[in-house]
C-alpha positions as CSV (number, residue, x, y, z in Angstrom):
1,X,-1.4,-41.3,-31.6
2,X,-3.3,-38.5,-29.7
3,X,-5.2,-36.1,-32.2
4,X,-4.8,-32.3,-31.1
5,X,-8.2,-31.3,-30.6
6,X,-8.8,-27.1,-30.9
7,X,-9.9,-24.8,-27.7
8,X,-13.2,-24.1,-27.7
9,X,-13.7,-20.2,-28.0
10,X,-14.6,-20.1,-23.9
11,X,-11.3,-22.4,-23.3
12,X,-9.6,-19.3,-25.4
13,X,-11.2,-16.6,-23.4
14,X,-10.6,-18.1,-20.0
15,X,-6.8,-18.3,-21.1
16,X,-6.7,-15.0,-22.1
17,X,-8.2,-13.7,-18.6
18,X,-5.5,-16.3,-16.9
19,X,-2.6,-14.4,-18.6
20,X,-3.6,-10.9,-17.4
21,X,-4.5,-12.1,-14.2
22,X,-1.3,-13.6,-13.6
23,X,0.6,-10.4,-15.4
24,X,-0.9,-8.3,-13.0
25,X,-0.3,-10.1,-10.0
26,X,3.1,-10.4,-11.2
27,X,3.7,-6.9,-11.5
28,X,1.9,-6.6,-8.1
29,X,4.1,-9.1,-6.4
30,X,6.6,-6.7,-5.1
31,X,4.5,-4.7,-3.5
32,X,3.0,-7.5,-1.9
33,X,6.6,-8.8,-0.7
34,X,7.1,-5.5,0.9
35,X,4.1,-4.8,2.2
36,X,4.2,-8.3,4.0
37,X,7.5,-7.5,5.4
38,X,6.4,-4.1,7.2
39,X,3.1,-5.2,7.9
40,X,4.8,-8.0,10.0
41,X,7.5,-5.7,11.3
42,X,4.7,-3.1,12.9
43,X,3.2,-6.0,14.2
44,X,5.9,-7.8,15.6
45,X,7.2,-3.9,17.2
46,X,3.8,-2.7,17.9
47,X,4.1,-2.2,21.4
48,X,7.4,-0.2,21.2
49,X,6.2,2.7,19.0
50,X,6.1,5.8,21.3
51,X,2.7,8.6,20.7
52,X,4.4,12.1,20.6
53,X,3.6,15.2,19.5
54,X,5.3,17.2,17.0
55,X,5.4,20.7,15.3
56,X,5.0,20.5,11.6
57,X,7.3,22.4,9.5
58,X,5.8,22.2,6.6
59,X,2.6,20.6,4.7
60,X,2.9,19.2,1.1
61,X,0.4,18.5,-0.9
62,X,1.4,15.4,-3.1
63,X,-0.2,15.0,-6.9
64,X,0.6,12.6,-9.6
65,X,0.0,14.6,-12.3
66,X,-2.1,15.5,-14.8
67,X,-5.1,13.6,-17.1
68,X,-6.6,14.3,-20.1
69,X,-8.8,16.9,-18.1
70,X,-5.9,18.9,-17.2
71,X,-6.5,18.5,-13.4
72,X,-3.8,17.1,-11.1
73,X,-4.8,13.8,-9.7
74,X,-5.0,14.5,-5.4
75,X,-2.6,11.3,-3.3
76,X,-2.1,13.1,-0.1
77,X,0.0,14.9,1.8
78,X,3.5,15.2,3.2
79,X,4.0,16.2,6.8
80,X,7.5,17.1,7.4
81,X,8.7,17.7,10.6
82,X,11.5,17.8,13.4
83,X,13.5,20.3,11.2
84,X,12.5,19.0,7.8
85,X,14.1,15.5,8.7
86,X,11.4,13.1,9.7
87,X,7.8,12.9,7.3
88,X,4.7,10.8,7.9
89,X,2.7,10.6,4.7
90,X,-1.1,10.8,5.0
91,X,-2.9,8.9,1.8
92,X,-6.0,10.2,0.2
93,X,-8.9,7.0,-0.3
94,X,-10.1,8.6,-3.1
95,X,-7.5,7.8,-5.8
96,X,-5.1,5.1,-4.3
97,X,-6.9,1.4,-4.4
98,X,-4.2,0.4,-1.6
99,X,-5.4,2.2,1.4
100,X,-5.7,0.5,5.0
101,X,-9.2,1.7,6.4
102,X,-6.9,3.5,8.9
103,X,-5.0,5.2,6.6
104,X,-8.2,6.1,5.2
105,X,-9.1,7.0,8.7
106,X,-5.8,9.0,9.3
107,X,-6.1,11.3,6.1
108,X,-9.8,12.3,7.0
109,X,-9.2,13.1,10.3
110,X,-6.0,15.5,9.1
111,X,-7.8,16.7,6.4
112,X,-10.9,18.0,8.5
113,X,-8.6,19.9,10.6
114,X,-6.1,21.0,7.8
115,X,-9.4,21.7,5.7
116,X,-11.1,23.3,8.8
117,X,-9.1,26.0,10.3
118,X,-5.7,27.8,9.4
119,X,-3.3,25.1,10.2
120,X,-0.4,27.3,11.2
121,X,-2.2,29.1,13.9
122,X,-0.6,28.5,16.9
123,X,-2.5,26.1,18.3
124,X,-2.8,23.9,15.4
125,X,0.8,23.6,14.3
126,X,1.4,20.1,16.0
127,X,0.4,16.4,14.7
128,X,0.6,13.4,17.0
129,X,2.8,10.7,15.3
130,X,4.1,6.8,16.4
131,X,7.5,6.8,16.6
132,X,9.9,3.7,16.6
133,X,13.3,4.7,16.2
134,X,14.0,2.5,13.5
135,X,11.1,2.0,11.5
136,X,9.0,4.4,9.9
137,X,6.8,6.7,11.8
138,X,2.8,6.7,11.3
139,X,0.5,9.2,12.1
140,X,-1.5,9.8,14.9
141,X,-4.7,11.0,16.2
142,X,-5.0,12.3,19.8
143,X,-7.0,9.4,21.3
144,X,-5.7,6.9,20.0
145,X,-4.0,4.8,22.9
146,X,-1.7,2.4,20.7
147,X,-0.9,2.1,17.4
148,X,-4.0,0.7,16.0
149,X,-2.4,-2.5,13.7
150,X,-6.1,-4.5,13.1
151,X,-6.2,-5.3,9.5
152,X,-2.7,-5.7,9.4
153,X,-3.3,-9.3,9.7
154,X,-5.8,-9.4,6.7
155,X,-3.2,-7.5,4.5
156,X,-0.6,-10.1,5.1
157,X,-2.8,-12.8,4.2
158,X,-3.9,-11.4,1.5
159,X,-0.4,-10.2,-0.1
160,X,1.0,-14.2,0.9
161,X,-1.2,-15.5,-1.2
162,X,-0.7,-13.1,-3.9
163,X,2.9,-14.2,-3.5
164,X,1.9,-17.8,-3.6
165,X,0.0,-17.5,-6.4
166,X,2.8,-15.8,-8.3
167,X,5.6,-18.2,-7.4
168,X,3.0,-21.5,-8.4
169,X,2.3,-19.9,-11.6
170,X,6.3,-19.3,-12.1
171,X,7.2,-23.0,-11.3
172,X,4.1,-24.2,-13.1
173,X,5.6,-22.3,-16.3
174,X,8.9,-22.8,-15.8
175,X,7.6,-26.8,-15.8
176,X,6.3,-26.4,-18.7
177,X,9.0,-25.2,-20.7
178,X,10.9,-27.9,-19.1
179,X,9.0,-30.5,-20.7
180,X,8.7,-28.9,-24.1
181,X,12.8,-28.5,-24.2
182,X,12.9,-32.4,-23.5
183,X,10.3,-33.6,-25.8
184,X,12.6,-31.8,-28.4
């Protein structure tokens, strides 16, 4: 007859930590799952996207809100163009923990010349964009040759095992719960 012996207070703590982590993968999961997918989309179309140049019809400044200071919180922008039907979305680094370095890359350039000089000035009405016609379009800076895709590679690795890691811990629990409905 085995003797339940109780956690030890670190045994406790370590579960604790377990649980969270495994919540908040969990929630995470289906952004990983889609992030996979077009990560492995623009790299399995990379060499069809198209660099073209297009007037911007309008810039929109994107904010999620407000905190307890009373200042909206800054995501990016919205570049709509091609008569307000197609938009590329350029993220802010500063206050989104899921930026690529080259969409960190991406918003600084557009910001120093949005930031810089009047953007609606003749001249300096235009973005450069990749375009596929049927996934989404990126942004684009004017010497760039080809859709730069390099950590695309990393981010799918890193979001499969997230995924992994989310479906073990499922089956493991689902197990579990197996075996305590039988031992009843």
């Amino acid at each position: 007859m085995g003797v339940n012996k109780p956690k030890s207070g670190i045994n406790k703590v370590l579960n604790v930590v377990l649980v969270f982590l495994f919540l908040f993968l969990f929630m995470y999961s289906p952004f990983a799952f889609f992030s996979v997918k077009d990560k492995f989309l623009y790299l399995k179309h990379k060499t069809e996207f198209v660099k073209q140049k297009v007037k911007v019809d309008s810039v929109e400044v994107i904010d999620t809100g407000t905190h307890n200071t009373g200042s909206n919180s800054f995501y990016g922008y919205h570049l709509h163009y091609n008569n307000f039907k197609d938009i590329v979305t350029v993220i802010s680094p500063k206050n989104n923990m899921i930026v690529s370095k080259q969409e960190a890359a991406d918003f600084n350039h557009f910001y120093k010349i949005y930031d810089a000089t009047p953007f609606y000035l003749p001249k300096n009405d235009s973005i450069y964009i990749w375009h596929h016609s049927k996934l989404q379009d990126k942004y684009a800076t004017e010497n760039q040759l080809q859709l730069n895709t390099s950590n695309f590679v990393w981010h799918i690795i890193v979001n499969s095992i997230i995924l992994i890691l989310v479906i073990w811990g499922l089956t493991w629990q689902i197990m579990q719960w197996v075996k305590l409905k039988s031992k009843k």
